[in-house]
C-alpha positions as semicolon CSV with decimal commas, in nm:
position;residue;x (nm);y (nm);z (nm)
1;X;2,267;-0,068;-3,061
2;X;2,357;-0,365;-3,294
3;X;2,643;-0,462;-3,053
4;X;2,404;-0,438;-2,808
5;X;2,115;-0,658;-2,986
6;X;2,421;-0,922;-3,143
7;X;2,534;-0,978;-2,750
8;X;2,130;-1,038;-2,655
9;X;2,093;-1,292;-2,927
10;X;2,462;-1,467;-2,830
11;X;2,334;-1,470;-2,438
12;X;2,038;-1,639;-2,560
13;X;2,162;-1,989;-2,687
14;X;2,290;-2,096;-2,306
15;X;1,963;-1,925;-2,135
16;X;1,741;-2,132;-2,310
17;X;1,990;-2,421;-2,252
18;X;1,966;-2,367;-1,931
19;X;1,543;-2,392;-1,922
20;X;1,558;-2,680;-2,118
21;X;1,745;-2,851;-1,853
22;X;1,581;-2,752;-1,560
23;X;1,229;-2,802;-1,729
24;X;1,321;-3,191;-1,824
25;X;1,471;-3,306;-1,492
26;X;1,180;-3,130;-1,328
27;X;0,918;-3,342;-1,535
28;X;1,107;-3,673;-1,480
29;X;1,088;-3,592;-1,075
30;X;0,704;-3,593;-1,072
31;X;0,606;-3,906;-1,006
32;X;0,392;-4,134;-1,268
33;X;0,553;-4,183;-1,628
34;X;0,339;-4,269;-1,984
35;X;0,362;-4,617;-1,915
36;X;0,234;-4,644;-1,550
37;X;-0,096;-4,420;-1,707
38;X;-0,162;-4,630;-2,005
39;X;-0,123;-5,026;-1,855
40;X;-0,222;-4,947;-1,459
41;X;-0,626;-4,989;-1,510
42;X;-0,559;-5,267;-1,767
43;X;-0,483;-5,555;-1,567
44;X;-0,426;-5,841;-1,875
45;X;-0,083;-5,619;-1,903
46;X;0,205;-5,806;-1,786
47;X;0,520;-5,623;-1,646
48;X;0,695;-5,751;-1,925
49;X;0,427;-5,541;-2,177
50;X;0,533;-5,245;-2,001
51;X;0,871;-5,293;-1,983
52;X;0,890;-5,371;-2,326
53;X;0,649;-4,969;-2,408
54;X;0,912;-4,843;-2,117
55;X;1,178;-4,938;-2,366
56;X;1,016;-4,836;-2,673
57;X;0,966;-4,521;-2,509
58;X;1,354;-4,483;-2,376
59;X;1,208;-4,447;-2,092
60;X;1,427;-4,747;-1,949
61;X;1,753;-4,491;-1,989
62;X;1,896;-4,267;-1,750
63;X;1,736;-3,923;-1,718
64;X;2,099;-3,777;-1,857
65;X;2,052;-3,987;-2,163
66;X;1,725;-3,942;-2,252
67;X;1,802;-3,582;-2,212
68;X;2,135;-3,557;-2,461
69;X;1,905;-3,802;-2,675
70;X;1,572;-3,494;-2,691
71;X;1,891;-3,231;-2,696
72;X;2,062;-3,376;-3,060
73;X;1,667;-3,369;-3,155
74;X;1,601;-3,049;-3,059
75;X;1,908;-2,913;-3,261
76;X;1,775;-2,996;-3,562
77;X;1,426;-2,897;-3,504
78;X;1,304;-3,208;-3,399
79;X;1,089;-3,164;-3,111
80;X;1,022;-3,612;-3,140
81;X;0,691;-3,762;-3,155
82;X;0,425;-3,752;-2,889
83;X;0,357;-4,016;-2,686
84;X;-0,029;-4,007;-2,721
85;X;-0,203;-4,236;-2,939
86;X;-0,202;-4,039;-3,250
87;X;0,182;-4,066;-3,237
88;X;0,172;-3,770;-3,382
89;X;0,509;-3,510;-3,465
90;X;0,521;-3,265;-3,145
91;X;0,602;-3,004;-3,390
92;X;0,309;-3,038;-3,572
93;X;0,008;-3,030;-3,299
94;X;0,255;-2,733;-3,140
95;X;0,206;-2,526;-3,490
96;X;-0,213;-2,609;-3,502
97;X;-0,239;-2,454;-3,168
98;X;0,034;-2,168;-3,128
99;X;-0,138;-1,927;-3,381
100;X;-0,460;-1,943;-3,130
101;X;-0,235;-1,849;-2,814
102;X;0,000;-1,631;-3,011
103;X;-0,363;-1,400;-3,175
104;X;-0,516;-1,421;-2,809
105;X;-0,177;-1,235;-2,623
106;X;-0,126;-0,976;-2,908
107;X;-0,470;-0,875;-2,867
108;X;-0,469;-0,841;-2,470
109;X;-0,092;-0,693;-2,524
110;X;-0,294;-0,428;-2,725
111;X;-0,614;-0,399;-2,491
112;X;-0,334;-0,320;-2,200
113;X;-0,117;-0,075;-2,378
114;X;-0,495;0,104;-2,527
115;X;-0,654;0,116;-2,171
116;X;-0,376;0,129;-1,944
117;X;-0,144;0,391;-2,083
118;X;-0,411;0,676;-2,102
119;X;-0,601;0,581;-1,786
120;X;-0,261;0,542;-1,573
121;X;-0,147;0,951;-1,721
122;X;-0,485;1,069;-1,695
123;X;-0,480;0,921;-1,322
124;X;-0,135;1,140;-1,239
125;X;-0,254;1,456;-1,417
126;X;-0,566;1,464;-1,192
127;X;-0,432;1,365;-0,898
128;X;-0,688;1,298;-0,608
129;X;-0,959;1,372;-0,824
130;X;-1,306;1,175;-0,861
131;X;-1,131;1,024;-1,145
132;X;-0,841;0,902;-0,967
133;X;-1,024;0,769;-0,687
134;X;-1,269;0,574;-0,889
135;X;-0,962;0,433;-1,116
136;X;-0,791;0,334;-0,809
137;X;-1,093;0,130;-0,686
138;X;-1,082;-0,052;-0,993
139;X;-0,726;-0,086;-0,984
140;X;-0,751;-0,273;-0,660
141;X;-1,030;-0,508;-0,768
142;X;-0,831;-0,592;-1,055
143;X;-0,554;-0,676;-0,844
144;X;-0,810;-0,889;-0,572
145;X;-1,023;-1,096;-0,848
146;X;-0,845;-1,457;-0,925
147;X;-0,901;-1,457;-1,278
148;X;-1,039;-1,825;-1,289
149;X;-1,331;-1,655;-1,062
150;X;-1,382;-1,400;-1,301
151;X;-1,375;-1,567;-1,617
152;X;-1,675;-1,766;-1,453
153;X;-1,854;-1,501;-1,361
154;X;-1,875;-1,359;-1,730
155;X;-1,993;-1,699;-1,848
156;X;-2,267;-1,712;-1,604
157;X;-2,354;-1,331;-1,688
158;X;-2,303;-1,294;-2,088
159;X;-2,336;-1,636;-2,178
160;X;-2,587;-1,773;-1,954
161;X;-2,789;-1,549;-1,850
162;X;-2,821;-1,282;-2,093
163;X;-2,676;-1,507;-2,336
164;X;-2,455;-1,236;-2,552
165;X;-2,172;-1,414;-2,569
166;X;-2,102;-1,765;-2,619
167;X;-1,884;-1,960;-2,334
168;X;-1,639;-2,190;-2,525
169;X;-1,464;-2,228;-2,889
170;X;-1,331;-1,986;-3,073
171;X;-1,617;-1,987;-3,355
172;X;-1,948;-2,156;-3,374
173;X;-2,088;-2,479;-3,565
174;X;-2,192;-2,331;-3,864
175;X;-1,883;-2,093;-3,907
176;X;-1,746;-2,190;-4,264
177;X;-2,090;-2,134;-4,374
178;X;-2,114;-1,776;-4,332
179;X;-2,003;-1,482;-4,493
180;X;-1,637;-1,308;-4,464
181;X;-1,795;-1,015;-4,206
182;X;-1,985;-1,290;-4,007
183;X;-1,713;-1,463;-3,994
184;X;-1,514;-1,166;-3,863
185;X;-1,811;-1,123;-3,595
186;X;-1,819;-1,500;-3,496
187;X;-1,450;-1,498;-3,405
188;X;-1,494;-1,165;-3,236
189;X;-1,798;-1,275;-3,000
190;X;-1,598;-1,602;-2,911
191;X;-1,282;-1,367;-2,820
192;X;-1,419;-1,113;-2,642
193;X;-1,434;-1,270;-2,300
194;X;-1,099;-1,466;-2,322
195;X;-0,910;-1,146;-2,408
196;X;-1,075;-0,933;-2,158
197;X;-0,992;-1,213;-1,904
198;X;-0,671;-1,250;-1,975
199;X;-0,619;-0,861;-2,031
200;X;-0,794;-0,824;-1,723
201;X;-0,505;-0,823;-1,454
202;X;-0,215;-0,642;-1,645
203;X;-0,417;-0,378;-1,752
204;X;-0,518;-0,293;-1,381
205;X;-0,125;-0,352;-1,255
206;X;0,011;-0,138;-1,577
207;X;-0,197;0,134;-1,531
208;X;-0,052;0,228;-1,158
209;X;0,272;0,195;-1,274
210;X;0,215;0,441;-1,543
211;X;0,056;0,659;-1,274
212;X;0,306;0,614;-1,005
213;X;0,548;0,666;-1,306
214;X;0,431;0,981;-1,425
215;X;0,382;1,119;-1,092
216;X;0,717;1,114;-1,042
217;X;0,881;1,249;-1,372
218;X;0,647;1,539;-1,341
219;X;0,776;1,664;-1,033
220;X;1,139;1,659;-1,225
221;X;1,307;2,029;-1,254
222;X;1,298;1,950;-1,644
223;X;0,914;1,956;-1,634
224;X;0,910;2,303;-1,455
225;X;1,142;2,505;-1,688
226;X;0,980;2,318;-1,995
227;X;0,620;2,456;-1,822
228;X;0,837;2,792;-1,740
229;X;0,907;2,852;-2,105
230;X;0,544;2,862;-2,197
231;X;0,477;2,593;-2,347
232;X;0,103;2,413;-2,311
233;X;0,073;2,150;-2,104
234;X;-0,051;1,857;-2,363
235;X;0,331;1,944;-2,448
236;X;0,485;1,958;-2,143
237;X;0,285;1,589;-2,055
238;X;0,292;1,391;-2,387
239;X;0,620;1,560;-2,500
240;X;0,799;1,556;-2,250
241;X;0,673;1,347;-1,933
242;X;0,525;1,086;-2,133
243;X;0,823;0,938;-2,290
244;X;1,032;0,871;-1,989
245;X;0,737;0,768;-1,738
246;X;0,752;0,501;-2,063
247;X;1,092;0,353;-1,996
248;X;0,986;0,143;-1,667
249;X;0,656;0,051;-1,819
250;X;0,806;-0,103;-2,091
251;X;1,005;-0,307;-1,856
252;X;0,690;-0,465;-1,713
253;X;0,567;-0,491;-2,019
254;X;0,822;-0,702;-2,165
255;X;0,833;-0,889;-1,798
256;X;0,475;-0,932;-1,839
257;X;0,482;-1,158;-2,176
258;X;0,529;-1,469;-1,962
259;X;0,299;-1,449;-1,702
260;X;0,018;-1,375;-2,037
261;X;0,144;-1,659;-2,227
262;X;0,156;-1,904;-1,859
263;X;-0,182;-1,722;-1,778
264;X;-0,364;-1,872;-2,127
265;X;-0,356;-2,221;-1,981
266;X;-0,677;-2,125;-1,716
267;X;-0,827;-1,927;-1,990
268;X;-0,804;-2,157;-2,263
269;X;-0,901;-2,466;-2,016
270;X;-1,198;-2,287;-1,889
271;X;-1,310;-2,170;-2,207
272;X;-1,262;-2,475;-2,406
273;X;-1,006;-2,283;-2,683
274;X;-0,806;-2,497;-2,832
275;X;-0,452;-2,258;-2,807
276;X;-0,066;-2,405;-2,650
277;X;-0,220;-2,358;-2,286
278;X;-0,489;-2,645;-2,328
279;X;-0,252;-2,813;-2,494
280;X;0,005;-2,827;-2,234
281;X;-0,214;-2,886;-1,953
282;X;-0,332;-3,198;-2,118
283;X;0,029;-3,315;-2,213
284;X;0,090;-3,212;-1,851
285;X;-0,193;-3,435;-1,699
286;X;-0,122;-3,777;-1,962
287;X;0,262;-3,803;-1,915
288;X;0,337;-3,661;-2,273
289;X;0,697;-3,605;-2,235
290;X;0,779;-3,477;-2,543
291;X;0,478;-3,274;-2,602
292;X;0,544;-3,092;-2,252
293;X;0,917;-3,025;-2,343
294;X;0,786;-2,880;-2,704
295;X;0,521;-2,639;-2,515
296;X;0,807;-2,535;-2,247
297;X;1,060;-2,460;-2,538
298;X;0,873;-2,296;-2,763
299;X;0,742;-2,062;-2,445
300;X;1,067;-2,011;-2,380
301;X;1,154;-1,860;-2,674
302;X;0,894;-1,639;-2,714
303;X;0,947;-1,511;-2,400
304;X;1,307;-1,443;-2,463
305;X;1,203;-1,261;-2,773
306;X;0,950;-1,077;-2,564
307;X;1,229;-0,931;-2,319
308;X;1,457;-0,881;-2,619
309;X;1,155;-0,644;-2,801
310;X;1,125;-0,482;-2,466
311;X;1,484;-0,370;-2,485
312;X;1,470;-0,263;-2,831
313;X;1,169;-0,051;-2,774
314;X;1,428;0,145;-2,510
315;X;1,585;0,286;-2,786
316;X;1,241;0,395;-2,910
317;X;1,171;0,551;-2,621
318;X;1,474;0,718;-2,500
319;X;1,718;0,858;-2,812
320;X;2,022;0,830;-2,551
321;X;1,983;0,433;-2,559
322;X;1,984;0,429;-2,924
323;X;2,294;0,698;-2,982
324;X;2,447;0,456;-2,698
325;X;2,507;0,816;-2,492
């Protein structure tokens, strides 16, 4: 298992070369730069102004050396300074907004694994029941709502209308005047509708494979004898069923991490949170090379550490992964 884990961590290093690559020639092929956003609607800005910013910028070098130039950076931890105004470290406004994004995917990570698990092996025990049918409805409108739509929807409901929820932040105005438990209930009522959004679509996708799963292992000769030998059948489900239906699941799971982390940029935009998805759209939309490349790197990572956890829980799962058997 630690051969295993050491050989993970080695393939790693070139992987996330690789992203890095692709993700910087891909943002110098969309067309605009800093420069052409910050001089084009001032027109007392001569061409040799902005080739004088293009040059403070490096922008004037080839793509390849601007590249090995962010690379020596980036090996020291030096993600550069952003091009906005503030000229601020990339590093820095990356760390102010990563522990939103990072709290906001943990808890719809746990929402998921809460709901989905149970509903999905409740679904496969009873089979074709009202149960089943009903969870498959929702399953299937999970699947068909855009989650933009949605996350609309709930503002207009809970925020608007009944007004039980408010629609953007993450806490209120008067938040560092209240006690520790308000406090506690402020953040909650601001995160309840982000995390259920963003929770919204995995749950309904991880719950059929843990039903389609678990329909299948208990059809497995194992399950009969195990049923055969007398024993009940909470045992013979959560003993014995349970644990390898698990193995696939935690594949999606683990596949999943991206697509939750990409996903927070609608959330976050639409509900005004100020997490690494807000931040990189706005990066995105102003040019912000090095802010972008931060965002993409740091996302890349976590998601390689994502799919690495995912392969370490195998070993929780199934004992034969772990004994290497």
């Amino acid at each position: 298992m630690l051969t295993h884990l050491a050989r993970r961590l080695v393939f790693m290093i070139p992987l996330l070369f690789g992203i890095t690559l692709i993700s910087f020639a891909v943002i110098h092929l969309a067309p605009g730069e800093p420069v052409g956003l910050d001089t084009s609607l001032n027109p007392k800005v001569s061409a040799e102004a902005r080739e004088r910013i293009r040059q403070i910028y490096h922008l004037d070098e080839p793509v390849p050396v601007q590249y090995w130039r962010w690379l020596k950076r980036l090996a020291v931890l030096d993600f550069g300074e952003s091009f906005s105004a503030d000229r601020r470290p990339v590093l820095d406004k990356i760390l102010e907004r990563i522990p939103i994004t990072l709290a906001l995917n943990v808890l719809s990570l746990i929402l998921i694994l809460a709901v989905a698990t149970p509903l999905g092996v409740y679904s496969a025990v009873r089979q074709h029941t009202l149960f089943d049918r009903v969870s498959t409805v929702f399953v299937f409108i999970g699947f068909a709502i855009p989650t933009f739509w949605l996350a609309l929807l709930l503002m207009i409901l809970f925020g608007v209308e009944l007004g039980w929820l408010p629609i953007s932040g993450i806490r209120s105005l008067d938040h560092n005047s209240l006690s520790a438990p308000a406090k506690i209930w402020d953040y909650s009522r601001h995160l309840a509708m982000p995390v259920f959004v963003s929770a919204f679509g995995g749950l309904a996708g991880l719950s059929r494979y843990m039903r389609s799963n678990m329909l299948e292992v208990v059809r497995q000769d194992y399950i009969t004898t195990a049923r055969a030998k007398g024993l009940t059948e909470e045992a013979v489900i959560y003993r014995h069923a349970l644990r390898n239906a698990l193995l696939p699941v935690v594949t999606i799971l683990g596949l999943s991490i991206p697509a939750l982390i990409g996903g927070s940029v609608i959330f976050e935009t639409i509900y005004a949170i100020p997490g690494m998805g807000q931040l990189f759209y706005q990066s995105v939309l102003s040019r912000d090379y090095p802010l972008v490349m931060g965002v993409l790197v740091i996302g890349a990572v976590l998601t390689l550490i994502g799919n690495l956890v995912a392969d370490l829980c195998y070993g929780l799962v199934d004992p034969r992964i772990r004994t290497g058997r």
